[in-house]
C-alpha positions as CSV (number, residue, x, y, z in Angstrom):
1,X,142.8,101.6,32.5
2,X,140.8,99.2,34.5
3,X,139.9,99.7,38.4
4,X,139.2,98.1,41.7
5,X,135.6,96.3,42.2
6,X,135.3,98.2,45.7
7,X,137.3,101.2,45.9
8,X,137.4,102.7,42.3
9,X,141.2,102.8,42.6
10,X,143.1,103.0,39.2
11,X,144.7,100.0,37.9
12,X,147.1,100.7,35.2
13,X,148.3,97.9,32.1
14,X,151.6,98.4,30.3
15,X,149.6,100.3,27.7
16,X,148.1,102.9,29.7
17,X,149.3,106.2,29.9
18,X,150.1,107.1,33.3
19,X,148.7,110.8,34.0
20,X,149.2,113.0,37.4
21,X,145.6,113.2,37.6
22,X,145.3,109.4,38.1
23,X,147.5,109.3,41.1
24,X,145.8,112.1,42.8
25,X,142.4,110.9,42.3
26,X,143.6,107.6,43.4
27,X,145.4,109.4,46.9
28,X,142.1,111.2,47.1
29,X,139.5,108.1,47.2
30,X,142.2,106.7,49.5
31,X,142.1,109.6,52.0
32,X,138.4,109.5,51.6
33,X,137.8,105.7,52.6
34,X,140.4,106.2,55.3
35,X,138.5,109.7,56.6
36,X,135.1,107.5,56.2
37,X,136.8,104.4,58.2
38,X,138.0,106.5,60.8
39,X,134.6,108.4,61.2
40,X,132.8,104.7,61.5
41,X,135.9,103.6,63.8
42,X,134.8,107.2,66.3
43,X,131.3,106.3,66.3
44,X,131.7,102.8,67.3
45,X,133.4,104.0,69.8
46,X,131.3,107.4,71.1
47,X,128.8,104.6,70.8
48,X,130.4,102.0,72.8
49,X,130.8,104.5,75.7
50,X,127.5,105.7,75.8
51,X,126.1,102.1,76.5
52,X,128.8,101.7,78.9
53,X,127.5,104.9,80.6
54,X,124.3,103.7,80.3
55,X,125.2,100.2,81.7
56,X,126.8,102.1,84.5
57,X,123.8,104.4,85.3
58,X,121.4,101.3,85.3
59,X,124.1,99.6,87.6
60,X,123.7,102.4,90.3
61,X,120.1,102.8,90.2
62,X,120.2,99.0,90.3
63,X,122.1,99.8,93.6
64,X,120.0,102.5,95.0
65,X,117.0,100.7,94.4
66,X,118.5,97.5,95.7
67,X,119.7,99.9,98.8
68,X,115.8,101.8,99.2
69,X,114.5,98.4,99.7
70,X,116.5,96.7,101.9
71,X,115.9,100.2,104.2
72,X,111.8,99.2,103.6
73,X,112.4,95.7,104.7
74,X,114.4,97.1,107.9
75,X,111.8,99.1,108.7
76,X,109.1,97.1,108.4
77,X,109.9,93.6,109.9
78,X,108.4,92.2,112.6
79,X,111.0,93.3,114.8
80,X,110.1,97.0,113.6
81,X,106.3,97.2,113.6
82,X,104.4,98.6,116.6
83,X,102.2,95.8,116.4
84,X,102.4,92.0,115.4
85,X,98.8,89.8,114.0
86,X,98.5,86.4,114.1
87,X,95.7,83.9,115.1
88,X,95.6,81.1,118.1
89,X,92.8,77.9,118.6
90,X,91.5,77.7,121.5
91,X,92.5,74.5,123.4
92,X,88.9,74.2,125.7
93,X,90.1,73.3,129.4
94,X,94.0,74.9,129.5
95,X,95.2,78.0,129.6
96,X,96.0,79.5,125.8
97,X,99.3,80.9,126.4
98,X,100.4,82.9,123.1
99,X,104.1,83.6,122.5
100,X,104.7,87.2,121.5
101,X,108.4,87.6,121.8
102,X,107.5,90.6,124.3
103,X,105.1,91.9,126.9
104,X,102.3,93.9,124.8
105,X,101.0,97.0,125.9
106,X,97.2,96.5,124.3
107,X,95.9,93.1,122.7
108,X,92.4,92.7,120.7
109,X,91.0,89.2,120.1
110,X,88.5,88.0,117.8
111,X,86.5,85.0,116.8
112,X,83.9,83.8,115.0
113,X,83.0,80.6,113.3
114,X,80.6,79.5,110.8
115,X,77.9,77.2,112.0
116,X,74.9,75.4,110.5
117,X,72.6,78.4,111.0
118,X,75.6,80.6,110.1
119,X,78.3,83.0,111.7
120,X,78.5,82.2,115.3
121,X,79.0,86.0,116.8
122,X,82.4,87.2,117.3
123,X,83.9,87.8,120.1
124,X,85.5,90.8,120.8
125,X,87.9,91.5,123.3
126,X,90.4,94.7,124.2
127,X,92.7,94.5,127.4
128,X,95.2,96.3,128.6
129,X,97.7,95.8,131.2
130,X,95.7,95.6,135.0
131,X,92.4,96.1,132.7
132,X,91.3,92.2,132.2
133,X,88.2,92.4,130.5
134,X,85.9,89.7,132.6
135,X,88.8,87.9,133.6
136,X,89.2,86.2,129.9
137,X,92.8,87.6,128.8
138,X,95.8,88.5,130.9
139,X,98.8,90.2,129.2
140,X,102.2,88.5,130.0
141,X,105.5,89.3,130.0
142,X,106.1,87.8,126.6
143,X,102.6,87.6,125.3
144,X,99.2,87.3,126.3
145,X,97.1,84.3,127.7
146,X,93.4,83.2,126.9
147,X,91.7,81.4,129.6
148,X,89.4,78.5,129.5
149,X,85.2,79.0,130.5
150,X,85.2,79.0,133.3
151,X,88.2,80.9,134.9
152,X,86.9,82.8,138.4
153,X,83.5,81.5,137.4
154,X,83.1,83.7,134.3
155,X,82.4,81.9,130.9
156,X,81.8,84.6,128.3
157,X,83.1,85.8,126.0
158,X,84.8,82.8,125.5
159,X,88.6,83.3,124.1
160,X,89.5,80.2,124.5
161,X,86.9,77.6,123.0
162,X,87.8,73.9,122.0
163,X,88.8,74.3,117.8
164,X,87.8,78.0,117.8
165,X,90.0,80.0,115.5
166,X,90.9,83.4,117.3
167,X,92.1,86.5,115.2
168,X,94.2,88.9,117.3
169,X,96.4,92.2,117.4
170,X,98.9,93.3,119.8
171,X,100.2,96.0,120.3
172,X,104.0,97.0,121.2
């Protein structure tokens, strides 16, 4: 009797006795390939929905995370903070008015500059609302304004120097 390459199922010639035991050990290797087949065929798919609950899973934390930051960038953008930096030059003999978008409650200037002997000193200044500091910045309705030297005869500190880089902070 010869048999299959793969499956080691009995193939019978003229001259071969045909015995009971043959055809059940044939059925048997078939049931067994067919049991193994289905098996491989369960897995596949068991696997199949675990990486589509995993694909799923990564989907909604994709979501949350995507949701979690657009709630940071809410709360922090400019139109969110309780304070806004940014940096004017001074323009020498005009008024520096700078834009804020909205009347400050407290704004602290800065600058310095580097010079041939080194840092020229900075200049600090804090005002409030009614509470000019030597009549050098004056809040506004939508920002602040930086005077020239000489505004009511008062030239220092001066916020408002020709090509003078000023650093400030102001406050909502």
């Amino acid at each position: 009797m010869n048999y299959t390459q793969n499956h080691h199922l009995p193939q019978w010639v003229k001259s071969d006795r045909i015995r009971m035991d043959d055809f059940n050990d044939a059925m048997a290797n078939i049931e067994s390939g067919l049991n193994a087949a289905d098996a491989a065929q369960s897995a596949a798919a068991s696997a199949l929905s675990k990486a589509n609950a995993a694909q799923s899973a990564a989907q909604t934390a994709q979501s949350v995370a995507n949701a979690a930051q657009s709630a940071a960038n809410r709360a922090f953008s400019t139109e969110n903070m309780p304070f806004v930096v940014g940096s004017y030059v001074g323009c020498g003999t005009e008024a520096a008015h700078i834009g804020l978008g909205f009347k400050p409650s407290l704004v602290i200037v800065s600058g310095v500059t580097e010079s041939a002997s080194g840092f020229d000193p900075a200049y600090f200044v804090i005002t409030r609302e009614n509470q000019n500091v030597c009549r050098r910045l004056d809040i506004m309705p939508k920002g602040f304004c930086a005077y020239p030297d000489g505004n009511q005869g008062v030239t220092y500190p001066r916020m408002n120097e020709l090509g003078r880089t000023y650093d400030y902070i102001a406050f909502r």
